[in-house]
C-alpha positions in Angstrom: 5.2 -30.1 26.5 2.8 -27.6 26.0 -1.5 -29.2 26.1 -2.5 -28.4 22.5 -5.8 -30.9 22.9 -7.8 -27.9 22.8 -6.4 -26.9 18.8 -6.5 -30.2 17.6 -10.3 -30.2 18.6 -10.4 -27.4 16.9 -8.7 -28.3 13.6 -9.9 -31.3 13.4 -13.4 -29.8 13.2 -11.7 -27.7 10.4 -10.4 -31.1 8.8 -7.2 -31.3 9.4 -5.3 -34.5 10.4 -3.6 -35.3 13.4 0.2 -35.5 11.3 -0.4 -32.1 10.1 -1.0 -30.6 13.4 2.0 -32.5 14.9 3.9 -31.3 12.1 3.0 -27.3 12.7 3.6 -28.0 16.6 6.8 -29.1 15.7 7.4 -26.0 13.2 5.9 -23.6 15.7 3.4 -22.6 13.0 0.5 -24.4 14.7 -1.9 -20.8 15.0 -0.5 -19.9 11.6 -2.5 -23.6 10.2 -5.7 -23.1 12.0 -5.9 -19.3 10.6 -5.0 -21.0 7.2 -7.8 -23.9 7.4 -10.1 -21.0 9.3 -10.1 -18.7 6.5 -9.5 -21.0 3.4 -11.6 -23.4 4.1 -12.2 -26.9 2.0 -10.4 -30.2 1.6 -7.0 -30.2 0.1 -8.3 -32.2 -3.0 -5.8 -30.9 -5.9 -2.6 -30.7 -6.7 -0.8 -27.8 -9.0 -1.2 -29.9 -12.1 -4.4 -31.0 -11.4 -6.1 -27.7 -10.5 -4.5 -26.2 -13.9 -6.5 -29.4 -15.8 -9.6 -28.4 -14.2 -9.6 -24.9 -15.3 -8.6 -25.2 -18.8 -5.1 -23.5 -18.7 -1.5 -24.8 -18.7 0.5 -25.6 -15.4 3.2 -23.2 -16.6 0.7 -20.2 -17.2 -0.6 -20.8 -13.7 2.6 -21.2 -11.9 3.9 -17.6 -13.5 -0.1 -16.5 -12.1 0.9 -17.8 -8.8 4.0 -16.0 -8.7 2.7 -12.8 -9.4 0.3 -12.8 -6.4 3.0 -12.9 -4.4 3.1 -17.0 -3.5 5.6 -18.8 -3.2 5.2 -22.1 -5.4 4.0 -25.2 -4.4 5.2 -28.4 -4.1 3.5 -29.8 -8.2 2.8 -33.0 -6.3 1.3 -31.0 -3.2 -2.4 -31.5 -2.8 -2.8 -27.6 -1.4 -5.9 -26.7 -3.6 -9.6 -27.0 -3.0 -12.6 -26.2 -5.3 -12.8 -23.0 -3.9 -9.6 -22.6 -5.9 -11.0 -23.9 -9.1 -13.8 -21.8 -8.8 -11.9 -18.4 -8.1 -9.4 -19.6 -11.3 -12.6 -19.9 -13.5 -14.1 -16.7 -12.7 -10.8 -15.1 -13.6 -10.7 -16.7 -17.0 -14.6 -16.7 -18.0 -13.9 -13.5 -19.8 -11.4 -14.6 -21.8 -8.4 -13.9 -19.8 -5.6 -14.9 -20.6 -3.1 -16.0 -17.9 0.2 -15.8 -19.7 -0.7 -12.3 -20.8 2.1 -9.4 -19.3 -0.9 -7.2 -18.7 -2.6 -9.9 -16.5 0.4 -10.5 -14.7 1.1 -7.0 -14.3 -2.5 -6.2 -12.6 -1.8 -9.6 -10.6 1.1 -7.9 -9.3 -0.5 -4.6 -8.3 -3.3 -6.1 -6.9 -2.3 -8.4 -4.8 1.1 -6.2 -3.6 -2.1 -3.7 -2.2 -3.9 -6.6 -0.4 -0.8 -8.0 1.2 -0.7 -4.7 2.7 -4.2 -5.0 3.9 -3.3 -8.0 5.4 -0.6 -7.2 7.1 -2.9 -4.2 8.5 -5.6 -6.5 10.3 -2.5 -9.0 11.2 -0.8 -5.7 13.4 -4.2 -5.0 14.6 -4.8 -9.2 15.7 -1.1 -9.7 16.8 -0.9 -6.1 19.0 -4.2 -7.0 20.7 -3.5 -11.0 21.1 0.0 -12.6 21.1 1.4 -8.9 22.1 -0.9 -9.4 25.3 0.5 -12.6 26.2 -2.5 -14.9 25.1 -2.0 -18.6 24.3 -1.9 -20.6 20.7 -5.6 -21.7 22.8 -6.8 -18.6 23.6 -5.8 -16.3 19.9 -7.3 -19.5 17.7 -10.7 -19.3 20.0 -10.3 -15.3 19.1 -9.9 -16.2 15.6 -13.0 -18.6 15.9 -15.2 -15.3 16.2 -14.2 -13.6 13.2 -16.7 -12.3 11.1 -14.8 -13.3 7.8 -18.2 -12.5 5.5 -18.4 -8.4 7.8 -14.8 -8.3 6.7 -15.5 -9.2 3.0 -18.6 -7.0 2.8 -16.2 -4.0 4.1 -13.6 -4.4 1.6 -15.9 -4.6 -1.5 -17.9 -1.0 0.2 -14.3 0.8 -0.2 -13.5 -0.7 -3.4 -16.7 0.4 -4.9 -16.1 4.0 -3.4 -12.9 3.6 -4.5 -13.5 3.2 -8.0 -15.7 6.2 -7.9 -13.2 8.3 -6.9 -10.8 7.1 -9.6 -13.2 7.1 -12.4 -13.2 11.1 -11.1 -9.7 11.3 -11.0 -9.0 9.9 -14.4 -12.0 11.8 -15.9 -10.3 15.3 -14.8 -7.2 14.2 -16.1 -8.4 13.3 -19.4 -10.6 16.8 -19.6 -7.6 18.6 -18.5 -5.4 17.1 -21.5 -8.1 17.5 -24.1 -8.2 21.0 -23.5 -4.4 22.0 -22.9 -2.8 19.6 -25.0 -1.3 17.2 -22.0 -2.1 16.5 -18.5 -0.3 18.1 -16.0 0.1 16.4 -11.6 1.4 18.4 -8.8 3.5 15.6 -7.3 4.7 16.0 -3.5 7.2 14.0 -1.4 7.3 14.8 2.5 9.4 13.4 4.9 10.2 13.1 8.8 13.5 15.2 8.9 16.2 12.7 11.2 14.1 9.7 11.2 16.5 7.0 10.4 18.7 9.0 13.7 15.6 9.3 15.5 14.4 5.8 15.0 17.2 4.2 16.8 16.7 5.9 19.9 12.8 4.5 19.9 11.1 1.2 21.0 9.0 -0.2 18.4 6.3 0.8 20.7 7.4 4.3 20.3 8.9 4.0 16.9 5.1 2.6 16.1 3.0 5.8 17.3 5.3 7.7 15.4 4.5 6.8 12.4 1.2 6.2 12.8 1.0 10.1 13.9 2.2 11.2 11.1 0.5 9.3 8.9 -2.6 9.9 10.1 -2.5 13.8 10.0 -0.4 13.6 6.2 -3.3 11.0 5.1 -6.0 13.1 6.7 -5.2 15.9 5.7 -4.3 15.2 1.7 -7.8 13.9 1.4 -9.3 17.0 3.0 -8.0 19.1 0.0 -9.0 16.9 -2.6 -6.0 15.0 -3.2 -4.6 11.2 -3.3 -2.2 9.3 -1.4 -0.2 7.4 -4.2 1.5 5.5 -1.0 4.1 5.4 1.8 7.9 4.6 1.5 9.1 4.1 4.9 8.8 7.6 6.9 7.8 9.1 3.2 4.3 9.8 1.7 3.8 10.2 -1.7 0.4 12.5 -3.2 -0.7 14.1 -6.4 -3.2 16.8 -6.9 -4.9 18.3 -9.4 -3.6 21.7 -9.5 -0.6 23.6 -8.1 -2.3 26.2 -5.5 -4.0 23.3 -4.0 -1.0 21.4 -3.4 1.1 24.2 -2.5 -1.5 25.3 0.0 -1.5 21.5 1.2 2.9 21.7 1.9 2.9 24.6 3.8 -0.2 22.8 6.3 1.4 20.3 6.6 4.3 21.2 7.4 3.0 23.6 9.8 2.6 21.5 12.7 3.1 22.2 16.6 2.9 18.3 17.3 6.1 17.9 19.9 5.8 14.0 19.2 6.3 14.1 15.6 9.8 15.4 13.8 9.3 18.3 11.2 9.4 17.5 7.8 10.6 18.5 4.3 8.7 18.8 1.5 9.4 18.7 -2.0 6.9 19.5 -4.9 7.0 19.5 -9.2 4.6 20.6 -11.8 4.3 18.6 -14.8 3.1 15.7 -16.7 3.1 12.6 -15.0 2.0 8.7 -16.0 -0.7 7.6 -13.6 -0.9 3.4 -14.0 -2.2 0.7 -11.6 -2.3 3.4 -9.3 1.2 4.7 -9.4 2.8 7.6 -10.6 5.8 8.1 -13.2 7.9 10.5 -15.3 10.6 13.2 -14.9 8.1 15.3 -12.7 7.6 12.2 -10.0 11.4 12.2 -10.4 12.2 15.8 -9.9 9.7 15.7 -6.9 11.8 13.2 -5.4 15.1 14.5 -5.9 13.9 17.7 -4.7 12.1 16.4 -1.1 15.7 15.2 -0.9 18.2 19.0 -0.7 14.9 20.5 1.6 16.2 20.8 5.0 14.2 20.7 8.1 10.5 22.4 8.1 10.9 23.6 4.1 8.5 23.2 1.4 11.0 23.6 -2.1 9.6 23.7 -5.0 10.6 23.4 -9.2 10.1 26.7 -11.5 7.3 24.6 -13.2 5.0 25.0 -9.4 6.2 28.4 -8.7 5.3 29.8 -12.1 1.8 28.4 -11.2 1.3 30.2 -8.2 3.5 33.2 -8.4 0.3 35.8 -8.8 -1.1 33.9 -5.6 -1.5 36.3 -2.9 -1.4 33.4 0.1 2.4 32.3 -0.8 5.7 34.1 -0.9 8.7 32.5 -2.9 12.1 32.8 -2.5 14.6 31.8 -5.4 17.2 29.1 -4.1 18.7 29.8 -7.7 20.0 26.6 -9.6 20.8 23.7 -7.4 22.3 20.4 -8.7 20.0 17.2 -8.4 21.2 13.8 -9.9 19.7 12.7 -13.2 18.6 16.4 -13.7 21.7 18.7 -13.3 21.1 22.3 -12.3 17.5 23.1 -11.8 16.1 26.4 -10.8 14.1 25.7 -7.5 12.1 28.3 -4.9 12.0 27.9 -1.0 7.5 28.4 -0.8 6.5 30.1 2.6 3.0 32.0 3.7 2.8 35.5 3.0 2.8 37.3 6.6 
């Protein structure tokens, strides 16, 4: 059996008892509880019950709380909460909010989907450089030991500041825009790697890995280089939005233009129109057509709808070709335009 004296010295310096470490040895989950006791630190002192009567709201309102975070529920008898917990639950209500609320829930939802993301990130980054090199439960829980949890903290709350910023810009320019012309109007892209899901088979994850991280990182980089926003990734997809339609079409036709031998070539569909932008998504027929249209581009094209070509027909820099009406579900024939660069 495998000499875990060295964790339990650990965990018990972290407070945990001898049956719970022979109980996560047994589960295989024993780095797993001293990550969980490392970073959420405190004696178990409360149960579900009990942590809703010391914050002042029901047990149901917090359960349906829990759920939108992401968590599983607890065991109502478990003693899993400290007073960190009752503090953090406080702080969330001290304004008056109200748990039960769909709004609250809703924002629960989004912001916790985008830090489970965040999580997974410096998880990839711990696991590739750690258990992926072969080190012991010993050796990655020492590791662990020397992470600068309050650095990390400080780093997160830096971006989220800038990136409040940059929204309050964002929405402010929106807002302009529809007080002058009547609405608000998004150029909304979708590109794609052209063959991935045949491609991807043929790959290690190793492989499969770089790949996306490749593309990502040129699509990413280069979208916030002309001014425009990420709305996120779907598998080998990225979503963005920009303010105007010359900007965005100038932005396809980049990146699509690549000589990268490592990364597929993609297709690239863009609309013009009004779109809802909520909790940081994007919605409506033009996010929609934008979608449906990324879909009939073939390899290396950027196709757009009449709405984006109208916008940048007088534009000396593109040439457009009429595809004439071509049938996309939920929309029926639409009149769309292969974009190229003038020559």
């Amino acid at each position: 059996m495998k000499d875990i004296s060295g964790i339990r010295d650990v965990l018990r310096a972290l407070g945990v008892s001898d049956d719970e470490v022979a109980s996560a040895e047994a589960s295989g989950t024993l780095m797993a509880l001293a990550a969980e006791r490392f970073l959420l630190p405190g004696e178990r002192v409360y149960d579900h019950h009990e942590l809703a009567e010391r914050v002042g709201v029901r047990a149901d309102e917090l359960a349906r709380l829990w759920l939108a975070l992401g968590f599983a529920p607890t065991n109502t008898a478990e003693r899993a909460f400290t007073d960190a917990d009752v503090k953090v639950i406080r702080t969330l209500v001290a304004d008056g909010t109200e748990l039960s609320s769909e709004y609250t829930l809703h924002e629960a939802r989004v912001i916790s989907s985008a830090l489970a993301r965040i999580a997974e990130v410096f998880i990839d980054e711990m696991w590739d450089q750690h258990r992926s090199a072969g080190q012991s439960d010993e050796q990655v829980v020492a590791e662990m030991a020397g992470i600068d949890v309050g650095r990390v903290e400080r780093l997160l709350l830096s971006l989220l500041r800038r990136h409040l910023v940059a929204a309050i810009y964002r929405r402010a320019a929106l807002h302009d825009q529809s007080q002058r012309l009547g609405q608000a109007s998004l150029a909304v892209g979708f590109a794609d790697l052209t063959g991935f899901t045949e491609l991807s088979h043929g790959l290690t994850a190793q492989e499969l890995t770089r790949l996306i991280v490749s593309f990502e990182q040129r699509a990413f980089d280069l979208i916030a280089e002309m001014g425009g926003r990420v709305v996120k990734t779907i598998g080998d997809e990225v979503m963005f939005t920009f303010d105007t339609a010359p900007v965005a079409a100038e932005l396809a036709l980049r990146l699509s233009d690549t000589n990268d031998p490592t990364v597929p070539p993609l297709r690239i569909g863009l609309a013009y129109g009004p779109a809802l932008v909520r909790q940081g998504d994007c919605y409506g027929p033009t996010v929609n057509l934008a979608s449906r249209i990324a879909g009939v581009a073939t390899s290396g094209e950027v196709v757009v709808d009449a709405a984006l070509a109208h916008a940048v027909d007088r534009d000396s820099r593109f040439m457009l070709t009429s595809m004439g009406e071509v049938t996309l579900k939920g929309f029926g024939p639409v009149a769309l335009s292969l974009l190229s660069r003038v020559k």
